[in-house]
TORLUMSE-410888 format. One record per atom (N, C-alpha, C): residue number from 1; x, y, z; residue in one letter; atom name. Coordinates in nm, 4 decimals. Layout:
BEGIN
@num=NUM&east=X&north=Y&up=Z&residuo=A&atomo=CA
...
This chain:
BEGIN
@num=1&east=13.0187&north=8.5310&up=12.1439&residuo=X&atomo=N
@num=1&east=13.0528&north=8.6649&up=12.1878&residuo=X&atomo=CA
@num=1&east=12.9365&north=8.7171&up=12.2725&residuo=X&atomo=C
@num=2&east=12.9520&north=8.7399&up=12.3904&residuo=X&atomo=N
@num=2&east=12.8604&north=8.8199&up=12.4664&residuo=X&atomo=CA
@num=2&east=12.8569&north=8.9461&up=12.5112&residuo=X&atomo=C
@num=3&east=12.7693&north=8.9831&up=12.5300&residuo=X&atomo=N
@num=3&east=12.7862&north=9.1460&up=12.5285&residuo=X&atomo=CA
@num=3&east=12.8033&north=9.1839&up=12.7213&residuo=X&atomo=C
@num=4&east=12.8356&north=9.2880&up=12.7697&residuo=X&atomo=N
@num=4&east=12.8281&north=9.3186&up=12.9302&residuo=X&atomo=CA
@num=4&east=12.6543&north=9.3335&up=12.9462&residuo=X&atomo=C
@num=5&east=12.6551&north=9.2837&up=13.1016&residuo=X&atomo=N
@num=5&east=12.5041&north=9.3174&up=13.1370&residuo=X&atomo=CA
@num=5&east=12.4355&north=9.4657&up=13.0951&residuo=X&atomo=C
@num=6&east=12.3215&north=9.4280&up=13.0362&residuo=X&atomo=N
@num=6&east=12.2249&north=9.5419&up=13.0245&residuo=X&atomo=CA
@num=6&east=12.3292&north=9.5899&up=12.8546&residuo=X&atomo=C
@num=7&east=12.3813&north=9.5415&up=12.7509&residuo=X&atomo=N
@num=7&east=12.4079&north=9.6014&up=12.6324&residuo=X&atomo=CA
@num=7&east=12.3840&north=9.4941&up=12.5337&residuo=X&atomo=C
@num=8&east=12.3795&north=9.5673&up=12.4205&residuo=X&atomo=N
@num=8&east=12.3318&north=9.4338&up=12.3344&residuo=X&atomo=CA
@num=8&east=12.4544&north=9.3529&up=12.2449&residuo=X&atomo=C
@num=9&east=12.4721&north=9.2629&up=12.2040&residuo=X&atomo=N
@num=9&east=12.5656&north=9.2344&up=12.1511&residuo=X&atomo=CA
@num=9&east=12.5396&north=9.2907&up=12.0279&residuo=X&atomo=C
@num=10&east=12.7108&north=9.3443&up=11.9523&residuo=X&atomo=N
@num=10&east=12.7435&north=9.3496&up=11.8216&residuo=X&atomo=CA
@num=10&east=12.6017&north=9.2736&up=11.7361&residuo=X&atomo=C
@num=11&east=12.6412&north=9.1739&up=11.7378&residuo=X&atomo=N
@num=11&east=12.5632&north=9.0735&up=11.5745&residuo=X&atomo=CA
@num=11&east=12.3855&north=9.1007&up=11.5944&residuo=X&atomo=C
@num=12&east=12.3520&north=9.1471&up=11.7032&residuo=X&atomo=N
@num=12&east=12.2130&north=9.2220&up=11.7310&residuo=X&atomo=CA
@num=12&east=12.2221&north=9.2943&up=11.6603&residuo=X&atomo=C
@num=13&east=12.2776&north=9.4195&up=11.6983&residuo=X&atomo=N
@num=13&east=12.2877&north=9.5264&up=11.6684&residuo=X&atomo=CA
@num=13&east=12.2980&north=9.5668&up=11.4656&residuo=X&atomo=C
@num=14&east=12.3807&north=9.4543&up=11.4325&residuo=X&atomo=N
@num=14&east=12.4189&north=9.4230&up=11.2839&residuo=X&atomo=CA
@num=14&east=12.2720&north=9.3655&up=11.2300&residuo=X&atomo=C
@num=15&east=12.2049&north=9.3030&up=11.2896&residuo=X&atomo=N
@num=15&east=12.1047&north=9.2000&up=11.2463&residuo=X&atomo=CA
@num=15&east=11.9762&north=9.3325&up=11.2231&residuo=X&atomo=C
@num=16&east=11.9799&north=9.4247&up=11.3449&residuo=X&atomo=N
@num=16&east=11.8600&north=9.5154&up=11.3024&residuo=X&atomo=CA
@num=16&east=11.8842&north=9.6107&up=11.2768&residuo=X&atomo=C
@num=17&east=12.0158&north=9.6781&up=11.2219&residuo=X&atomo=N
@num=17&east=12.0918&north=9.7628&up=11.1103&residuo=X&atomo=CA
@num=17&east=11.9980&north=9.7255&up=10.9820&residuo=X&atomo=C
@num=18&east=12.0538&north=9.6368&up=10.9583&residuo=X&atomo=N
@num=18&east=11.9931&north=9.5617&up=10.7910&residuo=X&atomo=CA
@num=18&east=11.9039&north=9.4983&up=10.7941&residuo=X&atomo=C
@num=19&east=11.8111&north=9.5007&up=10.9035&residuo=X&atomo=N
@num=19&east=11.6419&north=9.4893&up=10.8839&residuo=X&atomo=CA
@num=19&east=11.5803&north=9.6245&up=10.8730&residuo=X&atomo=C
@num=20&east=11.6225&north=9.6785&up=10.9457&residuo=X&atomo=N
@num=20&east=11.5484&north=9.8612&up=10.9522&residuo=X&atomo=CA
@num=20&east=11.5808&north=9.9007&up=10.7429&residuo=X&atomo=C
@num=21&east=11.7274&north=9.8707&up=10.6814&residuo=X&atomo=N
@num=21&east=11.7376&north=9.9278&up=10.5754&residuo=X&atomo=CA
@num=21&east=11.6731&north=9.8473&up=10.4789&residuo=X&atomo=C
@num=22&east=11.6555&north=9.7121&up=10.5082&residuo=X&atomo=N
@num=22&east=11.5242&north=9.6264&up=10.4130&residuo=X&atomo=CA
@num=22&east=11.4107&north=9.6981&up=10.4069&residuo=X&atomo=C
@num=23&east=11.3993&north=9.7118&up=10.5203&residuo=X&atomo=N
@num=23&east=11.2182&north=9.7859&up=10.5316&residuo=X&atomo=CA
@num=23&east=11.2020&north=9.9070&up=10.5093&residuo=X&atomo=C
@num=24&east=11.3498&north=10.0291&up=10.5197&residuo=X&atomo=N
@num=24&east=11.2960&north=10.1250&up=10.4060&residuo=X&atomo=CA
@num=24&east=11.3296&north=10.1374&up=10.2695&residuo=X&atomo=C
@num=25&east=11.3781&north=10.0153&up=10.2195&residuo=X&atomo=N
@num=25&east=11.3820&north=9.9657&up=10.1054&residuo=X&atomo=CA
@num=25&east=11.2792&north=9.9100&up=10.0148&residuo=X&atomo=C
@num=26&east=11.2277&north=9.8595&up=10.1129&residuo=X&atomo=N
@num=26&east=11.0978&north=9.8288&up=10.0525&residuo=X&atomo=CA
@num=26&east=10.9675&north=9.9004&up=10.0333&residuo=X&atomo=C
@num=27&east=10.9596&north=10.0260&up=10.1499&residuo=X&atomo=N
@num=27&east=10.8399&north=10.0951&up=10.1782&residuo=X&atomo=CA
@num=27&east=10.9096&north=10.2025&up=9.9944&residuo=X&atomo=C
@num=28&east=11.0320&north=10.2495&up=10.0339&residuo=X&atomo=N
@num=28&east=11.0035&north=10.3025&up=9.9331&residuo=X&atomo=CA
@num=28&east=11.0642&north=10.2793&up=9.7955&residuo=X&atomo=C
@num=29&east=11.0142&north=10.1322&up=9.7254&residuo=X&atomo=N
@num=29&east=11.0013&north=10.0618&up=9.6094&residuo=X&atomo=CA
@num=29&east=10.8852&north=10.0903&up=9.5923&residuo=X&atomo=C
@num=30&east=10.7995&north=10.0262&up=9.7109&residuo=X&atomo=N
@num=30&east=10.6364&north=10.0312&up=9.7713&residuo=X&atomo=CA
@num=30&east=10.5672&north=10.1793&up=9.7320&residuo=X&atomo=C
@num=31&east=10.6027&north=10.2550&up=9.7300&residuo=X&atomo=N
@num=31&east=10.5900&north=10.4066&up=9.6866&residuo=X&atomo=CA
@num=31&east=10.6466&north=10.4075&up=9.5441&residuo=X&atomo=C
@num=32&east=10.7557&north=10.4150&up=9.5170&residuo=X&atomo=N
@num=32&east=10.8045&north=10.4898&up=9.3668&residuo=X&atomo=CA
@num=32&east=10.7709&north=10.3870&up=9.2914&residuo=X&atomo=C
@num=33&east=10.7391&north=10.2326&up=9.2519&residuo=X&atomo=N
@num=33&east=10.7058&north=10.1643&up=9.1751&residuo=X&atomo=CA
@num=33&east=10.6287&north=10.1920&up=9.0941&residuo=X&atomo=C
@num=34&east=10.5930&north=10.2019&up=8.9573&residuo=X&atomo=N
@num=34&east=10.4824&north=10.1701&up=8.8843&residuo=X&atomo=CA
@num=34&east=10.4895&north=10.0731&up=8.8125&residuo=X&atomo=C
@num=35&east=10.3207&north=10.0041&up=8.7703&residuo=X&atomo=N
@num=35&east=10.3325&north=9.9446&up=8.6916&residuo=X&atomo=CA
@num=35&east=10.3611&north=9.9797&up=8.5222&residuo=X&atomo=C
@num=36&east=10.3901&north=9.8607&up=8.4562&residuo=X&atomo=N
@num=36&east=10.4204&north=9.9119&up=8.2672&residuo=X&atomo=CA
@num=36&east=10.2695&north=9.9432&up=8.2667&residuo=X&atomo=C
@num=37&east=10.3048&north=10.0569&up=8.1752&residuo=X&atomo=N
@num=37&east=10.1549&north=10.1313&up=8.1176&residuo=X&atomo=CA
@num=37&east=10.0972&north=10.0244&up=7.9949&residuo=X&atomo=C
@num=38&east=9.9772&north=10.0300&up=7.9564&residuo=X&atomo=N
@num=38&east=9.9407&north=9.9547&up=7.8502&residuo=X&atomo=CA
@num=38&east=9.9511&north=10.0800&up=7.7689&residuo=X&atomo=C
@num=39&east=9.9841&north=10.0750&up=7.6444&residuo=X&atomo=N
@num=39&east=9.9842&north=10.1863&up=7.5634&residuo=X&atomo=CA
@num=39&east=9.8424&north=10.2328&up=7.5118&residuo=X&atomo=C
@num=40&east=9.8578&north=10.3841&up=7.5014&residuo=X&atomo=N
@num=40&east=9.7185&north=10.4340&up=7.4459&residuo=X&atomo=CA
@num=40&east=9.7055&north=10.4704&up=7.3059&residuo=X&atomo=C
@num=41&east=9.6719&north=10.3810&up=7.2237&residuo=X&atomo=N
@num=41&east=9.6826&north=10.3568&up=7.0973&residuo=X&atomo=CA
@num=41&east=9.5679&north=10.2492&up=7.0768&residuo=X&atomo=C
@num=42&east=9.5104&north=10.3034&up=6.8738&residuo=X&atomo=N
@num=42&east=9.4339&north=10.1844&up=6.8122&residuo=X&atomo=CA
@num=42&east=9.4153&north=10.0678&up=6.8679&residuo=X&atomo=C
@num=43&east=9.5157&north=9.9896&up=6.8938&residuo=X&atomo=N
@num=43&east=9.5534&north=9.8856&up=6.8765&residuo=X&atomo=CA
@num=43&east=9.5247&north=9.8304&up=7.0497&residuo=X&atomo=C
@num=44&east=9.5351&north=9.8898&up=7.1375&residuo=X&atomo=N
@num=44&east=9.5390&north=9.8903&up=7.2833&residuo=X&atomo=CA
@num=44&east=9.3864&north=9.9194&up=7.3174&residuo=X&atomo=C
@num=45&east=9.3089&north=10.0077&up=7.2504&residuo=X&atomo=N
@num=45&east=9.1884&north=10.0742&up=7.3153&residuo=X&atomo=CA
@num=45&east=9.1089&north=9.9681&up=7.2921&residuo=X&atomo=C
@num=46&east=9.0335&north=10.0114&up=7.4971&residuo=X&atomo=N
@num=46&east=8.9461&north=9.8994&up=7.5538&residuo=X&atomo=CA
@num=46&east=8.9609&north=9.7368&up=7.5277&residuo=X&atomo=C
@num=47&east=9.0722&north=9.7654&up=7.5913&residuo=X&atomo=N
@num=47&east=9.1098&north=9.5774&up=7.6170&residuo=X&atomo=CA
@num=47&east=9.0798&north=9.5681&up=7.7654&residuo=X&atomo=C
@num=48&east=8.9821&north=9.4120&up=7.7347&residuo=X&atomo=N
@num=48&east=8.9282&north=9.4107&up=7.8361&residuo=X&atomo=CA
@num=48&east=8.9527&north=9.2532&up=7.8977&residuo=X&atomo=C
@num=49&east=9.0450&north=9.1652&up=7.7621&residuo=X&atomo=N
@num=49&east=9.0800&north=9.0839&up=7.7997&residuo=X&atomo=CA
@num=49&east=9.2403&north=9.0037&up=7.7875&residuo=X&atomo=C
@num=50&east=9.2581&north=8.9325&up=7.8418&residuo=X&atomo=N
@num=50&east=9.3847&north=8.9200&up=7.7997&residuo=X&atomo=CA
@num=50&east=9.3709&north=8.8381&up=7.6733&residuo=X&atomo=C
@num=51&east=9.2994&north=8.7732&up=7.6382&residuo=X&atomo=N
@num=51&east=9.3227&north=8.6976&up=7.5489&residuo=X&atomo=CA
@num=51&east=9.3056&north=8.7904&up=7.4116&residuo=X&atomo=C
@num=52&east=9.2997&north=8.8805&up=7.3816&residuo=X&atomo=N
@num=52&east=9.2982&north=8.9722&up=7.3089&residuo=X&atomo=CA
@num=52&east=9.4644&north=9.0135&up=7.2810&residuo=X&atomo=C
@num=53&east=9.4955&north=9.0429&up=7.4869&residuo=X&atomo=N
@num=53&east=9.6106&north=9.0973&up=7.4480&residuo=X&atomo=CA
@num=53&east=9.7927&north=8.9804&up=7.3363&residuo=X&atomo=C
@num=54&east=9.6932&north=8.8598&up=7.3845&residuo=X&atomo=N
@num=54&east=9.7784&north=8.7251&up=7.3706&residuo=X&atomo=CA
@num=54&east=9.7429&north=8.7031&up=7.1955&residuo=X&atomo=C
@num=55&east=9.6538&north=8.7484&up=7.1022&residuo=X&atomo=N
@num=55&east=9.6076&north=8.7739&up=6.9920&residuo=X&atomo=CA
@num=55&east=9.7584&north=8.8409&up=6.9094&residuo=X&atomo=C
@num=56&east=9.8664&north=8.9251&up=6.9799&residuo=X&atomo=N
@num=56&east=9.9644&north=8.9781&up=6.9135&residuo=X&atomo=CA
@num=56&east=10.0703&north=8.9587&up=7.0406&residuo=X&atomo=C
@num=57&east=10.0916&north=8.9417&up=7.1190&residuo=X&atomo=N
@num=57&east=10.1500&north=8.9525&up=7.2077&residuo=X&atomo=CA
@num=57&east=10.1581&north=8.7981&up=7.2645&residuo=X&atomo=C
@num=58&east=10.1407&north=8.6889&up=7.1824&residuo=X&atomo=N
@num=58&east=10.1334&north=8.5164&up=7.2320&residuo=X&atomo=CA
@num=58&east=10.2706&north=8.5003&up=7.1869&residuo=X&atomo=C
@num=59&east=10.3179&north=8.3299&up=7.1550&residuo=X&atomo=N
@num=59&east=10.4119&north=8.2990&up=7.0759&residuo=X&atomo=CA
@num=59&east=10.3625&north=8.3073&up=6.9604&residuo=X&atomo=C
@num=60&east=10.4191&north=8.3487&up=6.8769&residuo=X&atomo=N
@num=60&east=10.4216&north=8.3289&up=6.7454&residuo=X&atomo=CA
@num=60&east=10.3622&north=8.4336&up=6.6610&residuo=X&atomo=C
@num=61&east=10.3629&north=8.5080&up=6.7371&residuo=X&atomo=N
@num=61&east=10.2369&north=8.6298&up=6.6781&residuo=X&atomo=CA
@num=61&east=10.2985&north=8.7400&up=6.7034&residuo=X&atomo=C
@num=62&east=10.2633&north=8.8513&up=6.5832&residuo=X&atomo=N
@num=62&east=10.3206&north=8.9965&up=6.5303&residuo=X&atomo=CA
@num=62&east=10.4618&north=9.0232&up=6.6441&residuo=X&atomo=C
@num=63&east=10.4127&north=9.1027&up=6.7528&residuo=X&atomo=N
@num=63&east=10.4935&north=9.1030&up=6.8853&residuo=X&atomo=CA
@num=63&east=10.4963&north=9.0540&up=7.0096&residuo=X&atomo=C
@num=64&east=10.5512&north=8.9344&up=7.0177&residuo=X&atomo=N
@num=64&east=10.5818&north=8.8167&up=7.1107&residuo=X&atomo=CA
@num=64&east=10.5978&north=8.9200&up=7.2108&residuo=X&atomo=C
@num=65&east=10.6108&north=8.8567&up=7.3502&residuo=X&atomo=N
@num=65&east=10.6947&north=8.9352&up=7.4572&residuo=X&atomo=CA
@num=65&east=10.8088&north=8.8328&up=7.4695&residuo=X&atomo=C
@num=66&east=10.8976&north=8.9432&up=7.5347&residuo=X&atomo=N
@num=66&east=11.0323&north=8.8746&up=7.5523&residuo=X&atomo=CA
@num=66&east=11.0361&north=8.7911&up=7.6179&residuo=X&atomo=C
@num=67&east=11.1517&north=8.7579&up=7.6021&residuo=X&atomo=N
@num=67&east=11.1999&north=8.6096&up=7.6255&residuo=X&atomo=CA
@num=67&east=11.2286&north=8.6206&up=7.8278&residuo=X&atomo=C
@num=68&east=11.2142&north=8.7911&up=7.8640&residuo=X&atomo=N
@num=68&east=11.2368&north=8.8013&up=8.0573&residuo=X&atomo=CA
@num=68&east=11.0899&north=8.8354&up=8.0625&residuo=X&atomo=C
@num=69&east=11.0312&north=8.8718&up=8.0000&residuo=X&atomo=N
@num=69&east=10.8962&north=8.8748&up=8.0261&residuo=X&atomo=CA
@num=69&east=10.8128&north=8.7121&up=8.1344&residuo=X&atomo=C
@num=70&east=10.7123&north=8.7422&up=8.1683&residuo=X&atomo=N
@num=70&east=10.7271&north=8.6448&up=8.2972&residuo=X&atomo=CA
@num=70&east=10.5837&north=8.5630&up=8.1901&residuo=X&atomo=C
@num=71&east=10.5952&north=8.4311&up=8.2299&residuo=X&atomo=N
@num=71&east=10.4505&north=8.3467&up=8.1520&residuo=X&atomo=CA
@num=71&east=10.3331&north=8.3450&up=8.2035&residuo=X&atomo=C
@num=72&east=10.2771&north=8.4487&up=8.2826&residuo=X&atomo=N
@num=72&east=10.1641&north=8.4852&up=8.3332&residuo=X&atomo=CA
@num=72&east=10.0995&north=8.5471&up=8.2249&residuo=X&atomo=C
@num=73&east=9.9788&north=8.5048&up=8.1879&residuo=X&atomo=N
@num=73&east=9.8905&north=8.5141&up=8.0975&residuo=X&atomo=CA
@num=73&east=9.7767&north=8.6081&up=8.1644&residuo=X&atomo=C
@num=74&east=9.7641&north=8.6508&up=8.2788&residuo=X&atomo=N
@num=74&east=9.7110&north=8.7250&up=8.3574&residuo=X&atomo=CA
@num=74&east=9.7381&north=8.9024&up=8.3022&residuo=X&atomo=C
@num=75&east=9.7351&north=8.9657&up=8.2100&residuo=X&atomo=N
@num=75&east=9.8200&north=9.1059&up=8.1824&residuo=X&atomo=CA
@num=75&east=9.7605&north=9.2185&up=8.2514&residuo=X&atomo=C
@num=76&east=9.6829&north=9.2196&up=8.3216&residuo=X&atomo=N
@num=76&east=9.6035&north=9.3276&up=8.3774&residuo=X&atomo=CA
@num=76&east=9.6369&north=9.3190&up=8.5815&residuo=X&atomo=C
@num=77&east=9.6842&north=9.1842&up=8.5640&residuo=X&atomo=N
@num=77&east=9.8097&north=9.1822&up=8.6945&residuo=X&atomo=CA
@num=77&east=9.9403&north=9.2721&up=8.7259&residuo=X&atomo=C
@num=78&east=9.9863&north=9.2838&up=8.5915&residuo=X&atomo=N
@num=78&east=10.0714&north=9.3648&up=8.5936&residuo=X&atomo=CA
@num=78&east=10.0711&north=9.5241&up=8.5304&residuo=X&atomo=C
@num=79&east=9.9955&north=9.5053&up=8.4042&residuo=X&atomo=N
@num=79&east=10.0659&north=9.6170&up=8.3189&residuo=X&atomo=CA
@num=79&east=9.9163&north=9.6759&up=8.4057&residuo=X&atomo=C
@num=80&east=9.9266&north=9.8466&up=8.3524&residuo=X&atomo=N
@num=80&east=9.8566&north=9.9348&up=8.4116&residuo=X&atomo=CA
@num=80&east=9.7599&north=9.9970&up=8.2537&residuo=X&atomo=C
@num=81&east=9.6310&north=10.0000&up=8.2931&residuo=X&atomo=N
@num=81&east=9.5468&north=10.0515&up=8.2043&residuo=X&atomo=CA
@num=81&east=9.5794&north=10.1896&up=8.2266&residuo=X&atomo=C
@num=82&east=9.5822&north=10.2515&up=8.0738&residuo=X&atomo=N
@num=82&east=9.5692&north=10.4216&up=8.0582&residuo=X&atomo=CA
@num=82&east=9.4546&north=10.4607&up=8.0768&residuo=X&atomo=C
């Protein structure tokens, strides 16, 4: 399908429709996102490592993380210090 001289074709036009709405899709995820809070409690105060946090939060221990929880052992990647 071609478009007349000097206009753009349709499937252009479609192609940077739904790039423009990716990208303010993303800017504002990029904005309203937060990370999970670490809780502010006994049990939470001044963790400074993960392996602390993996102490109750490993397999097999008090509170596992779930099963969609991701296997990054890294927790200060994600969750957010109070």
């Amino acid at each position: 399908m071609t478009a007349p001289e000097g206009r753009v074709a349709p499937p252009v036009i479609i192609f940077l429709a739904l790039a423009g709405l990716l990208a303010c899709f993303l800017v504002y995820y990029t904005v309203t996102h937060r990370r999970p809070p670490i809780p502010v409690d006994s049990d939470h105060a001044g963790l400074v490592d993960p392996a602390r946090c993996l102490s109750c939060h490993g397999p097999g221990q008090k509170r596992p993380r779930g099963p969609n929880h991701p296997l990054n052992d890294q927790c200060f990647n994600c969750h957010e210090r109070a």
